[in-house]
C-alpha positions in Angstrom: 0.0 0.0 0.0 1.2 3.6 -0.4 1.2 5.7 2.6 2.9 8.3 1.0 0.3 11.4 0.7 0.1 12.7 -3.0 2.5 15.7 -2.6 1.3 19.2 -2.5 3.8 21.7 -1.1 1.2 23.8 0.8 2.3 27.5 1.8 3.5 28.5 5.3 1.8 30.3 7.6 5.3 31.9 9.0 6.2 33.7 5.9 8.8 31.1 5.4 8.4 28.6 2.4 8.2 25.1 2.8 11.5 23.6 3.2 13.3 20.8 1.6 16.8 19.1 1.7 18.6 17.9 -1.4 20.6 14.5 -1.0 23.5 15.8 -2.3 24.2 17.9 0.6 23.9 15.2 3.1 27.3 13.4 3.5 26.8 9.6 2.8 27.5 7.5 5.5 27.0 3.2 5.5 26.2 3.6 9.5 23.2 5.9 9.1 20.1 4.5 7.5 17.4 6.0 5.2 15.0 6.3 8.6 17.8 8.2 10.6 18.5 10.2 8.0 14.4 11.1 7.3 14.1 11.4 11.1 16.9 13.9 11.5 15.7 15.9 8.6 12.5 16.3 10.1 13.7 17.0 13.6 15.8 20.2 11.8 13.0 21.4 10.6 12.3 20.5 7.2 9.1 19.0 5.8 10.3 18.0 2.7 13.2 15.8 1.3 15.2 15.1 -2.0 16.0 11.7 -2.9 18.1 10.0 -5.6 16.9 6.6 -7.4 20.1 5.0 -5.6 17.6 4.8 -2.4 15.8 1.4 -3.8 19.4 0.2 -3.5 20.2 1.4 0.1 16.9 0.6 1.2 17.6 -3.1 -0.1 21.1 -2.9 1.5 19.0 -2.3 4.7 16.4 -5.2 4.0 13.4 -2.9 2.9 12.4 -2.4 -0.2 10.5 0.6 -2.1 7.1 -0.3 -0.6 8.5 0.3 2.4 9.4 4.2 2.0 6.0 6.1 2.3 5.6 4.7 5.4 9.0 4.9 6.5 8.9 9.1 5.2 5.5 9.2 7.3 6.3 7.3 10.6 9.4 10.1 10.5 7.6 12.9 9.6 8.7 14.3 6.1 7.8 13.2 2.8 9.8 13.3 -0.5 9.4 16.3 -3.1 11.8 15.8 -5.6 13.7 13.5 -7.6 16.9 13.7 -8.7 19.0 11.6 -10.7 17.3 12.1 -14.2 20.3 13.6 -16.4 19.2 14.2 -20.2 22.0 13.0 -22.7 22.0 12.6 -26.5 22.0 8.7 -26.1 18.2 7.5 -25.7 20.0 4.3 -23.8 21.5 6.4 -21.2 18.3 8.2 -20.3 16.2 5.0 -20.6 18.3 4.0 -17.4 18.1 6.1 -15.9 14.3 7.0 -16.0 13.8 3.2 -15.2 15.5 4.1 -12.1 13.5 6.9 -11.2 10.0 5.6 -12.1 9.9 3.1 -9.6 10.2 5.8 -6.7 8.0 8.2 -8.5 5.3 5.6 -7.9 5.4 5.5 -4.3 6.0 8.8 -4.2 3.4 10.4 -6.3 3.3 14.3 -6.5 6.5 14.8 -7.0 8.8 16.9 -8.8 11.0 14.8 -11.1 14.9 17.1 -11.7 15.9 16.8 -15.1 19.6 18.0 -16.0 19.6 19.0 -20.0 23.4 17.7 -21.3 22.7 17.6 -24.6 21.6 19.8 -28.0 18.6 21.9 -27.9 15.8 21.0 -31.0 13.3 19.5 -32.2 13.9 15.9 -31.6 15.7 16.1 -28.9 12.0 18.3 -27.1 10.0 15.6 -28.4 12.2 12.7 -26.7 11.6 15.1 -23.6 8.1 15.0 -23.7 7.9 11.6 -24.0 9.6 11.3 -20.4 6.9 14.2 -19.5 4.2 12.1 -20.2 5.3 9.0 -18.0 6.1 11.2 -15.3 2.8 12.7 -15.5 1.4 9.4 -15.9 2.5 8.0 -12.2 1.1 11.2 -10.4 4.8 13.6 -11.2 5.7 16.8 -12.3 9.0 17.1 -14.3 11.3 20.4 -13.5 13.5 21.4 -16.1 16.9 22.8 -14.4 19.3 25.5 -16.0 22.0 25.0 -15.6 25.6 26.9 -17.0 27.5 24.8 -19.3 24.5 22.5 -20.1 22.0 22.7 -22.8 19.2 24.8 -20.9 22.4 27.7 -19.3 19.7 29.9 -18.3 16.3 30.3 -17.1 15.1 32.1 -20.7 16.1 28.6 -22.6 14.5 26.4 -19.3 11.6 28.8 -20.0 10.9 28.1 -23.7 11.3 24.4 -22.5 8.8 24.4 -20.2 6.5 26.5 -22.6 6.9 24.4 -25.1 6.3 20.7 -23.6 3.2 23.1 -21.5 3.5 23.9 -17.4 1.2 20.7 -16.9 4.2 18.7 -18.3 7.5 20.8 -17.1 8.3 24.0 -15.5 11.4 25.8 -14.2 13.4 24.9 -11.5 15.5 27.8 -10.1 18.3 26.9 -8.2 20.3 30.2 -6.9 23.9 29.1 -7.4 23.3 28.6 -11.1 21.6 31.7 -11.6 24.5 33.5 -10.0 27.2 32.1 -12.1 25.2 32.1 -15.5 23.9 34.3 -17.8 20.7 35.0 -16.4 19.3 38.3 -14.9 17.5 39.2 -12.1 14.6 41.0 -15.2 14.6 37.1 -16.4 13.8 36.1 -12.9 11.1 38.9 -12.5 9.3 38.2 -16.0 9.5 34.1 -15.6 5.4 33.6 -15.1 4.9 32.3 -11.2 3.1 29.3 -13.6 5.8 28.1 -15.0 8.1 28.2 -11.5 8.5 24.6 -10.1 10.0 25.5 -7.2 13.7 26.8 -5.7 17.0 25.6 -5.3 18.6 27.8 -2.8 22.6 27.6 -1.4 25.0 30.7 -1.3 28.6 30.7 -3.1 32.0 31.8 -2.5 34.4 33.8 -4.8 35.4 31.8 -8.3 39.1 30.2 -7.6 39.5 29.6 -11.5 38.6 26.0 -11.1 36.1 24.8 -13.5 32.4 25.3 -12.9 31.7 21.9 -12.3 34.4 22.0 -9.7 33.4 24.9 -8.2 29.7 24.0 -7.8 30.9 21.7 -5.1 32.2 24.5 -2.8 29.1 26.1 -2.3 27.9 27.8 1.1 25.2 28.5 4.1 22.7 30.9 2.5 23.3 34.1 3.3 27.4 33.9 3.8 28.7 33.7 0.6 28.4 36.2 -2.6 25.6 35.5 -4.0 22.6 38.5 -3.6 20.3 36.0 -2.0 18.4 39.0 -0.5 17.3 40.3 -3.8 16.6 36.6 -4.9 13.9 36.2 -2.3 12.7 39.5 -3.0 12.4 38.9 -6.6 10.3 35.6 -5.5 8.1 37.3 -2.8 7.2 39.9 -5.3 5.6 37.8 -7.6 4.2 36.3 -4.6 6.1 32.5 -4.7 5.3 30.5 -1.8 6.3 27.4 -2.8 9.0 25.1 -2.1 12.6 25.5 -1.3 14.9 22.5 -1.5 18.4 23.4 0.6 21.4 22.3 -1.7 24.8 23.5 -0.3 27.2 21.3 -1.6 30.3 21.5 0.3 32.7 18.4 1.1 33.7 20.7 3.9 30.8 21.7 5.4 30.0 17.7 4.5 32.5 17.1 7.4 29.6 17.9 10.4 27.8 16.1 12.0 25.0 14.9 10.1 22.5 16.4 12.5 24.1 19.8 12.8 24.5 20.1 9.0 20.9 19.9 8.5 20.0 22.4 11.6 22.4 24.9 10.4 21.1 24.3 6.6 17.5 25.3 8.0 18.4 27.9 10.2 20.7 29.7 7.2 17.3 29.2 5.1 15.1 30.7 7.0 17.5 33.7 8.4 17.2 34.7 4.7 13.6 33.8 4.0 12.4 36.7 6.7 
């Protein structure tokens, strides 16, 4: 049976949006299983969580299996928002993969938002392919985000945005994630005239200055919101101006910041989030 509730990210009462931690930031560690790390998210703060396709393998690892993670996200008190994992690449084999990885936990996880990463040319065939994988995701109760990203094929949110107007906002819709926005070519008058429609949801983690490593490189040496250089402040206003309430996932990616405790990452992650938020 699914006990996972069909996911709606419903708006806050406290001015601050609906909160949600991305995998990626959580340092992985074989002693801590899916339920501690659920049950520490929630005890941080954050309703929501991020999770890969690698968690039917963990959960395995552990004895449980997929059927087992609504309940598991419910008995802890969170329940999972997005999907990650879904990388879009010229070879249909690739993405086939992958989506057969993601599908699964899209099932017992219905209502939510499915991450797509765009590696490859921008045209015709390539959008069509796309909304093939729309319409499965749609089928099994998800929404597909489309993520800009800078040195991918959707760099900004003006291409993301003729993506997602393209396949239709039922099908796909913007994901904006802060740190790529800072270190891409879009601006902030692309941020205010991207309809509130088409906006999935928020990505939010702060930066520190470039050190000439590549941007891949660099993405991994990210900050607590509001400490690094990124105008966060004028972000959130941009957001609360067109009157966004929806989710915000957390995604600093630091393999310093990795180094914490587990449950003091996440409460300084939600404390950095909503310091900024207000």
């Amino acid at each position: 049976m699914n006990n996972q509730r069909n996911t709606r990210i419903e708006p806050s009462r406290s001015g601050v949006p609906p909160l949600c931690i991305s995998p990626g930031s959580i340092r992985a560690d074989e002693r801590r299983s899916v339920e501690d790390d659920a049950r520490a998210c929630a005890e941080a703060g954050f309703a929501f969580v991020s999770l890969r396709p690698t968690v039917t393998r963990v959960l395995s690892e552990e004895g449980r299996s997929l059927a087992d993670l609504p309940r598991l996200l419910a008995d802890a008190g969170v329940a999972c928002a997005e999907l990650t994992g879904l990388t879009f690449r010229r070879d249909p084999a690739v993405v086939a993969t992958a989506l057969e990885q993601v599908l699964p936990v899209l099932e017992v996880c219905p209502g939510a938002w499915v991450l797509v990463n765009y590696f490859t040319r921008l045209h015709d065939e390539s959008l069509a392919r796309l909304g093939l994988i729309a319409d499965q995701v749609e089928a099994r109760g998800g929404r597909m985000a489309i993520e800009f990203a800078p040195e991918s094929g959707v760099d900004s949110i003006g291409v993301a945005r003729q993506v997602a107007e393209h396949l239709g906002p039922h099908r796909c819709r913007v994901m904006v994630d802060t740190w790529h926005f800072s270190r891409g070519p879009s601006t902030f008058e692309d941020l205010e005239a991207l309809p509130r429609g088409l906006l999935a949801y928020v990505q939010i983690s702060d930066g520190l200055p470039a050190s000439g490593e590549d941007m891949l490189t660099e993405s991994m040496h990210r900050t607590w919101p509001g400490e690094g250089d990124i105008d966060l402040a004028c972000i959130v206003q941009t957001l609360k101006d067109k009157d966004y309430d929806g989710m915000v996932c957390v995604e600093v990616l630091s393999s310093e910041l990795q180094q914490l405790p587990v449950d003091e990452f996440l409460r300084l992650a939600y404390e950095s989030t909503v310091r900024i938020w207000q």
